[in-house]
N, C-alpha and C positions, 0 to 999 in steps of 0.2 A: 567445371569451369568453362568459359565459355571464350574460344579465343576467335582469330578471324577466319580461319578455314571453315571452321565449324565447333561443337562440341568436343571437347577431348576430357574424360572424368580425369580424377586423379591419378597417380600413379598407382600400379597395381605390385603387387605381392604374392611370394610363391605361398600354395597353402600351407595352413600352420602345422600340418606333421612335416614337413621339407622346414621350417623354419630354424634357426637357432636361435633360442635352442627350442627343439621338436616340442609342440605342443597336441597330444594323441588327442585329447579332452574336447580342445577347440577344434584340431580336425573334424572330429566326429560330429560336433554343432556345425562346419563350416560345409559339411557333405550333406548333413539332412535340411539345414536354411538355405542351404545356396547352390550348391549342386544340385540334388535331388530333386528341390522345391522351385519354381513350378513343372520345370523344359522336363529334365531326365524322367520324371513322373508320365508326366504327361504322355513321353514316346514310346515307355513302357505301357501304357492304357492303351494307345492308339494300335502297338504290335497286338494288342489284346482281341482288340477289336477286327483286326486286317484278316489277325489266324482262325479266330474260334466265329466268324460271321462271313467274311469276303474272302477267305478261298477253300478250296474242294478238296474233299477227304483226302486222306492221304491216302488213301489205296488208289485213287484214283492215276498215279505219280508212279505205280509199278512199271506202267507201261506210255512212257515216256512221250507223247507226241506235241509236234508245233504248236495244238488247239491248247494243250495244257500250258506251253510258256506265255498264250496268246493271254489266255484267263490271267494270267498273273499279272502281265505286263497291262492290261487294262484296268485290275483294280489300284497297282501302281499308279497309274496315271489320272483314278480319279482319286487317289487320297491326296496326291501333289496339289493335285489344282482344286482342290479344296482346299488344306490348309498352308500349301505356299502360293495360291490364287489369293488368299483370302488374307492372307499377311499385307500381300504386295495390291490387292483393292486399298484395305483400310491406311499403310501406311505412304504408298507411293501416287493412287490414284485419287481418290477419297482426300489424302493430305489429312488425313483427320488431327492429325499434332502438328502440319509444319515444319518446319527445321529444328522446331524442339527437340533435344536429343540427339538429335543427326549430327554426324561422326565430319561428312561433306556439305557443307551449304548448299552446291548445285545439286542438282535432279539429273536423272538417267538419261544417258543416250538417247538422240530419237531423228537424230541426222547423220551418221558416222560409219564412214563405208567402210571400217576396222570390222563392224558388226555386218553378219548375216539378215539382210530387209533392210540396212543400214540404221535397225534397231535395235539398240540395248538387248531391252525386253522380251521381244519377238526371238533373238539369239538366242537367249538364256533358255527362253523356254523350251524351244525346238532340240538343241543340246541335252537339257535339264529329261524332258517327255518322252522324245525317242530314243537318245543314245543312253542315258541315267535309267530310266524305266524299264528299257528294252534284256541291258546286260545285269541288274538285279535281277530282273526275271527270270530271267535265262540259267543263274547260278542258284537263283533257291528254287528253281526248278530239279538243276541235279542233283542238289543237296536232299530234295524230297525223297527223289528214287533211289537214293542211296538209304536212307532209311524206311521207303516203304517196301526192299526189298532185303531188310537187316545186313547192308554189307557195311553200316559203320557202329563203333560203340552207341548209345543210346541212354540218358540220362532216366532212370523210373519215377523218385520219390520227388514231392514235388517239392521241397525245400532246396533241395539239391541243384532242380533247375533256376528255381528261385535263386539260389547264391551265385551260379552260375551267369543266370541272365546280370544279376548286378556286375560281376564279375566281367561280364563284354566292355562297360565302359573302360578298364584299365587296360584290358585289351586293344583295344582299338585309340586308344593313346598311345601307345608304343607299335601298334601297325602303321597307325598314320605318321605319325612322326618320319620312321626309316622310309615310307615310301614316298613323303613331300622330298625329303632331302634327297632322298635317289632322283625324283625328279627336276631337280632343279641341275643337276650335274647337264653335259650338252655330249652326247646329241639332243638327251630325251627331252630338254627344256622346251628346243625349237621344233619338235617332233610332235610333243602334248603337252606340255603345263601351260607352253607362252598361252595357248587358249582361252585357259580361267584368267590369268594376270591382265589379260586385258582387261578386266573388271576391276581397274582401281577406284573406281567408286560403285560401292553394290549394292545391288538389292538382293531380296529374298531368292528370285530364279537365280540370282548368281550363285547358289550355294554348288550345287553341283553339275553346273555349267561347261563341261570338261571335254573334252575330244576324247572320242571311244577308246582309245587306247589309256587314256587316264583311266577309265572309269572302268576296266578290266584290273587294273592296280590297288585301287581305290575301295571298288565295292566288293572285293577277294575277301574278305574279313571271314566269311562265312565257310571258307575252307581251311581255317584253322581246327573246326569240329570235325574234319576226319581221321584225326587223332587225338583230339579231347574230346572225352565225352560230351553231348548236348544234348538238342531236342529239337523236332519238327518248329519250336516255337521261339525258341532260341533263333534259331535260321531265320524266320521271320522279323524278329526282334530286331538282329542284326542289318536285314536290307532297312526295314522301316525308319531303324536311325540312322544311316546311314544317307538315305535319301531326303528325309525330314530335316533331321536337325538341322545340317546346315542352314535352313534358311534364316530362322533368327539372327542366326549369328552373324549371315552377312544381311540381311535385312537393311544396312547403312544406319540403325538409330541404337544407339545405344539402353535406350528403355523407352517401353511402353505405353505411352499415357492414355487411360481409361477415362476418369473425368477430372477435372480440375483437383488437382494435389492427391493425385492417384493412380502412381504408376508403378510398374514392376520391369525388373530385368528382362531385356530383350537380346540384344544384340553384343558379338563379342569382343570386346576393344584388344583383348590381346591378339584377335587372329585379324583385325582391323590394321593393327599397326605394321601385320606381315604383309597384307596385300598391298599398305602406302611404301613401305621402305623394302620390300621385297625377300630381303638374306637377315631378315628374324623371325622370331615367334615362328617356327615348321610347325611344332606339334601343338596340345593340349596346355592349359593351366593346371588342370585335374595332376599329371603327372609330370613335374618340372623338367624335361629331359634338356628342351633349351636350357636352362639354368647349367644344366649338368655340361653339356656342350657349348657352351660361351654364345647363342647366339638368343638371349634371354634380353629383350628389350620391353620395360619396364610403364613406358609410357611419357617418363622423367625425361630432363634436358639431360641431366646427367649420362643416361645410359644413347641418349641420342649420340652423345658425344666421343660417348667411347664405340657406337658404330661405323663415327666418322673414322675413328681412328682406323679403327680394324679397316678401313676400307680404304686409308689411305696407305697402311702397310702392305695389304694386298696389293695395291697398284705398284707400290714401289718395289715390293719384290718381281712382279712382270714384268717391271721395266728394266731390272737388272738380269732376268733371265732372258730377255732380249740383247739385252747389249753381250752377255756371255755369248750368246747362240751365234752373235754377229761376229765374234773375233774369233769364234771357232770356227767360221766359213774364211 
């Protein structure tokens, strides 16, 4: 539906195993049509490609040095700006669809001395390429030499890795989740997060757009397998999606159009509605945990409604804990 800000789909719904009542059957269609197909596939091919073509044995990772994080942090940097360049030619420069789809009517930053060059884009990127780029590299670098010198478990059969690698997406739903919401707490808000939130209208470089100190929180995921078993490729797996995915999702267009009456899912309206109204949607759809935590905003006027509310008993509890604090002085 198409209102005046922009695009907004319809309202959305937790997946159908979270649903009442639990449906396992249509989960399972809802993970292989809709999850899986096209993004999660996709990022799994691309880890495929980064590990077993664009970077260097793993023996090489025994003996740790700068030149090895350097190799990483380079082919980081050109699979970004290949396919979150190539997102953000086609849908922000190119304009190849318009505002069709698009979540904001206007177009990015490109006067605004909020942003570093007083541009958007230029921001995003520089953030996104050096500081995003830099510290994934930097941790599947030690992730390497910990396994090219056997000091952590290690996954053999490759099904296992296989279950595994699917296995990160639920992972990293409940990684992200605790560490959006740790970051919105303050100091750490005005310290790293306030950084990405300036991106209330995004594009594809918005995805992982973050002051260094976010994106040591963020892109951690991969030190979960120092204690669960994994794999050199799993590790891989993990930065790749980590640094990739996001951009669809902030891309600003909710789907795709290829040629007239022919488009697929792009971009993600639930983590859309976080960045406009700020204290919803922290984590995933994959795993409801907003649902589970009451801060699950739907899309609906309805759930708008009841964020006003929560928002308006939060102020009115502050402002009784101010007038307490004033009669106790």
């Amino acid at each position: 539906m198409q209102r005046a800000r922009g695009y907004d789909p319809e309202p959305m719904n937790v997946p159908p195993l979270f649903q009442t009542p639990s449906r396992p059957l249509a989960m399972l269609r809802w993970l292989i049509a809709k999850f899986m197909w096209p993004q999660s596939l996709a990022w799994i091919g691309l880890a495929a490609v980064a590990y077993h073509v664009l970077t260097p044995g793993l023996g090489r990772f025994a003996s740790l040095g700068v030149d090895d994080v350097g190799l990483l942090w380079l082919r980081n940097v050109g699979l970004m700006l290949v396919v979150i360049g190539g997102q953000h030619w086609w849908l922000h420069i190119r304009k190849s669809q318009g505002t069709e789809f698009k979540y904001e009517s206007r177009w990015l930053a490109t006067n605004r001395k909020s942003f570093l060059f007083n541009n958007q884009t230029r921001d995003n990127m520089f953030f996104t390429l050096v500081s995003g780029g830099g510290i994934a590299a930097v941790f599947e670098a030690i992730m390497f030499r910990l396994y090219a010198t056997e000091s952590i478990p290690q996954l053999g059969p490759l099904w296992a890795i296989a279950v595994m690698t699917f296995a990160v997406f639920w992972m990293e739903a409940v990684h992200f989740y605790f560490n959006h919401r740790l970051l919105h707490l303050d100091p750490l808000y005005g310290w790293f997060h306030a950084l990405h939130h300036r991106n209330v209208n995004t594009g594809p470089w918005s995805g992982i757009s973050m002051h260094p100190g976010e994106h040591v929180l963020y892109l951690s995921l991969p030190f979960v397998f120092l204690v669960v078993p994994g794999s050199p490729f799993i590790i891989t797996f993990c930065s790749v999606y980590l640094m990739i995915s996001p951009s669809p999702s902030h891309s600003g267009l909710d789907r795709f159009k290829m040629t007239e009456g022919t488009n697929f899912h792009g971009g993600d309206y639930f983590h859309n509605l976080h960045h406009r109204y700020f204290e919803v949607n922290y984590g995933m759809l994959l795993l409801p945990l907003d649902k589970w935590f009451g801060t699950f905003h739907d899309g609906s006027m309805e759930a708008h409604e009841e964020m006003k509310s929560r928002r308006r008993a939060s102020a009115e509890a502050g402002d009784t804990e101010a007038v307490i604090g004033g009669d106790s002085t």
